[in-house]
N, C-alpha and C positions, 0 to 999 in steps of 0.2 A: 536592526537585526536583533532578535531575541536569544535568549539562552537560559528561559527558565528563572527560577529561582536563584544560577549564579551571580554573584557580583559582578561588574560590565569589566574589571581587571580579571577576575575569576573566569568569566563566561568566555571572556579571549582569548587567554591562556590555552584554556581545554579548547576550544575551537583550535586555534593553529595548531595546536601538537596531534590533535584528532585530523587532522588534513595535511600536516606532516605524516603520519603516521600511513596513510592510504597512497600517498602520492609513494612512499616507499615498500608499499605490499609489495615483497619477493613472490618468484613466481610460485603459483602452487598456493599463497593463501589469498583467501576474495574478501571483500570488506565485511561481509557477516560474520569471518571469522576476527576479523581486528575488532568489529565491535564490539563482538561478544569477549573478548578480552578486556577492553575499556568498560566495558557494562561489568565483570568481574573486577577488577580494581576500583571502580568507582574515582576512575582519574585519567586521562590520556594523557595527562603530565607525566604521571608517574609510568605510565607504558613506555612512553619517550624516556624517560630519565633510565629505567632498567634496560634500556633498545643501546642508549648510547654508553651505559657500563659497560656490557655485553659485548661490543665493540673493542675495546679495552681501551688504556688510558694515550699509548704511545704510538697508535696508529689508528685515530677516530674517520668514521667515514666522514668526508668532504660532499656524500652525498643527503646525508642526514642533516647538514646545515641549510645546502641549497633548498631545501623541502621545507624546512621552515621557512625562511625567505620567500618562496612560493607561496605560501600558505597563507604570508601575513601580506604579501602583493594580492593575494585572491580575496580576501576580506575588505579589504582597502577597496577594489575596484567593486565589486560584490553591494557593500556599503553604499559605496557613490552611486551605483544604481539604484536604488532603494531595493534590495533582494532582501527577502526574510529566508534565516536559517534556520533550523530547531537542528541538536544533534543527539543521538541516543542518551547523554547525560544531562537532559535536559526535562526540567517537569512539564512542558508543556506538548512534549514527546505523544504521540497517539498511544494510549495505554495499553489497546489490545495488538497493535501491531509489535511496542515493545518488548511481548509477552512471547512471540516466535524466535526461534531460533535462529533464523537467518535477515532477520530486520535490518533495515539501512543505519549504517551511522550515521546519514545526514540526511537533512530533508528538507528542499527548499516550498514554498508554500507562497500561494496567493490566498487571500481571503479568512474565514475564520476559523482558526483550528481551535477543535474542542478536545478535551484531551482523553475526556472517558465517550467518544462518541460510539453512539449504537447503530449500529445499519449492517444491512447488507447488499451486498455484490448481485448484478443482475448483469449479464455476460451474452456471447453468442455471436454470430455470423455479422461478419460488414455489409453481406451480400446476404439480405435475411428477405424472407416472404413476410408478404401480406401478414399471414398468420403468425409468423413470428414476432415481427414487428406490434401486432396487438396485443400479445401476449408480456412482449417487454411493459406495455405501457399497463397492463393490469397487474405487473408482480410490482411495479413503480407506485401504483394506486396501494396495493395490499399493504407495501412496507408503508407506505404515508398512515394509512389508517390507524395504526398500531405503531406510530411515532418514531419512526427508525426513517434512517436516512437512507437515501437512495446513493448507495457506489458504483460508479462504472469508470471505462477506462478511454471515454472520450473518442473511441473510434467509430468507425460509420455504424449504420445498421442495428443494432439491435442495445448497444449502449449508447447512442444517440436518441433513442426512441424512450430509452429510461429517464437520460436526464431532459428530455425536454416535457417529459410526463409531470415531473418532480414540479420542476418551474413554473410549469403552468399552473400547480396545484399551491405553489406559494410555499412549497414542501424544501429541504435540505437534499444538497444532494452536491457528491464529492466525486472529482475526476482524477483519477491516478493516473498520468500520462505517462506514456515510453518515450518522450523525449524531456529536454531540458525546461526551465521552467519559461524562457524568453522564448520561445519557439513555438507553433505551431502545426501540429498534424491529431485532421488532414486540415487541408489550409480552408475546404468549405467549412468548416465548424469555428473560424476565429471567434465570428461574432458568439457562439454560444460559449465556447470557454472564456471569454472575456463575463458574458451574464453568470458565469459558473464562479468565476474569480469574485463576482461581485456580492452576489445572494450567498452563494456556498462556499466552496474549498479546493480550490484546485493545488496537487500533490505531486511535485516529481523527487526522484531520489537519484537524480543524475545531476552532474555540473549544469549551469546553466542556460550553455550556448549546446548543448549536448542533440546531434541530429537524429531522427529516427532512425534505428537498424533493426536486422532481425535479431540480435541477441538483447536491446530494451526491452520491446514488449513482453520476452515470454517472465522478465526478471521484476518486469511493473507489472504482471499476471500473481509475480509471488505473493509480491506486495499486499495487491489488492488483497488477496487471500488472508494476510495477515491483520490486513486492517478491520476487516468485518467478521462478522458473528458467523457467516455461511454466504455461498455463495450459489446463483440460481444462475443455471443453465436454460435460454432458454433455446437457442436454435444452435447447429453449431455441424462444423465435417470432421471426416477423419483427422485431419492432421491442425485444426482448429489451434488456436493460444488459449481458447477452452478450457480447451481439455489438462492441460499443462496446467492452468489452474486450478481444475476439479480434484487433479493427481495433489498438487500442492497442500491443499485444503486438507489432504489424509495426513502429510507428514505434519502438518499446523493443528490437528485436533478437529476440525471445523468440519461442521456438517454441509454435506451437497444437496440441491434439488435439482435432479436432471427432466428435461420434460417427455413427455414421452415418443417426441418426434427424438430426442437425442439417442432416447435409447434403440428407438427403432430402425436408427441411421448409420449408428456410427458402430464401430466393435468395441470401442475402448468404452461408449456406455452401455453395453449389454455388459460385459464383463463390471463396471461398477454397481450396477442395476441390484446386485448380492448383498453389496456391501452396505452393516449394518448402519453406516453414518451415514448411507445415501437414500435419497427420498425420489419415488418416481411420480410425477406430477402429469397427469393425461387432461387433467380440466381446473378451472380458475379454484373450485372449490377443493380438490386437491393441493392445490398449492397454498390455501390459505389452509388449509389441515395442515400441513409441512410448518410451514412458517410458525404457526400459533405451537408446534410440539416442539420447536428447537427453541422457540421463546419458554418456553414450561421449562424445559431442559435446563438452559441457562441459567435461570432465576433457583433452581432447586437446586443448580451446581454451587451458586452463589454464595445462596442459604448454609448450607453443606458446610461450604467453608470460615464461614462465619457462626459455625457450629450452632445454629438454627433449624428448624424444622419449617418445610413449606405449609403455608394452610391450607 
């Protein structure tokens, strides 16, 4: 189990008081708000040590102990099973996802996490056409060309289509799942997330035995959004986990490419279709015009900040 740059008494520490600390989210705060607390202190220790002041001295909660307890029973078994953790206090942390506002405190992981990794998101229908399904596999070809990883969220259809594009290409490519990281869905795709674990990165930010629901995916749609540079729509309905990602991608800064079947299908991408961070994609060489002007984009954001001039 990693924790970064902490010491293996350090890295532990901050791990159980960060797993204390979620196991007692009152109601009304969600873990992106605890970590963005722990991400501002620069200590889950110290959030715990001011949680149990706060408390006061003469009547501490008896539930704030059991949580640690919990915590350092879940590491122990966690542990014995060979599970890798990363938590938001951690350098080995995905940098661009650390970088949103509502990031995971925790992150269990198969395979190799890189921690400034470049890619992006390539989305859309479980239940995708002919044409959608080709189109997954050419924006999968476009990201490989131009050395960015291929992200999808391991579900049927048209992110199945991405990472099996990737794989075959010998190319990187990372699967954000909506469930835990011992589990599988859907259960046809074991054997490729198992090849995902193997070659790439497979990514959940749920406990581990954690089953599919409808409130995972649209929360591993944030995710994904945070994790990559932009995210590509390529087939997708009304009420899509899409779309929930495309919307996300506004509040994360992150540019869209909708293709032009999304726009012409659905309301919620006509109504995007305006907006200045969205890109509309009708043909392969459209989409590679997108991609190549959010890569200019970035690298000039970069520069920018590192008070350089692009050439």
């Amino acid at each position: 189990m990693t924790n970064g740059a902490l010491s293996r008494s350090e890295g532990h520490a901050e791990t159980v008081a960060l797993l204390a600390l979620l196991r007692m989210a009152p109601r009304g705060v969600n873990w992106g708000d605890i970590a963005g607390d722990v991400r501002l202190a620069g200590s889950a220790v110290d959030v715990l040590a001011k949680t149990r002041e706060s408390q006061g001295l003469l009547f501490p909660d008896p539930n704030l102990d059991r949580a640690v307890a919990q915590a350092e029973a879940e590491l122990s078994e966690w542990d014995a099973q060979g599970l890798n953790l990363i938590t938001v206090l951690s350098n080995s942390y995905p940098a661009r996802l650390a970088g949103v506002f509502d990031c995971p405190p925790i992150l269990f992981t198969r395979g190799a996490v890189v921690r400034g990794d470049a890619g992006m998101s390539v989305v859309g229908s479980r239940k995708c056409s002919q044409e959608g399904e080709a189109m997954a596999r050419a924006a999968a070809e476009l990201l490989i060309e131009r050395g960015l990883t291929v992200i999808a969220g391991l579900a049927e259809g048209i992110d199945t289509a991405a990472h099996k594009r990737a794989l075959d290409l010998g190319a990187r490519t990372v699967a954000v799942i909506g469930t835990g990281i011992t589990k599988y869905f859907p259960a046809a795709n074991h054997a490729l997330q198992d090849e995902i674990a193997a070659k790439g990165l497979v990514l959940s930010q749920f406990y581990p035995d954690q089953p599919p629901t409808k409130k995972t995916f649209p929360v591993r749609n944030a995710t994904m959004s945070g994790y990559g540079m932009a995210t590509i729509v390529v087939e997708a309905g009304e009420q899509s986990g899409s779309r929930i990602q495309a919307r996300q991608a506004a509040h994360h800064g992150r540019p869209v490419i909708l293709s032009h079947k999304v726009v012409a299908d659905t309301s919620w991408g006509k109504d995007m279709a305006g907006d200045p961070w969205v890109y509309v994609a009708a043909s392969r060489r459209d989409l590679a015009k997108a991609v190549d002007q959010i890569l200019e984009d970035s690298e000039g954001n970069l520069l920018s900040k590192l008070g350089l001039m692009p050439v």
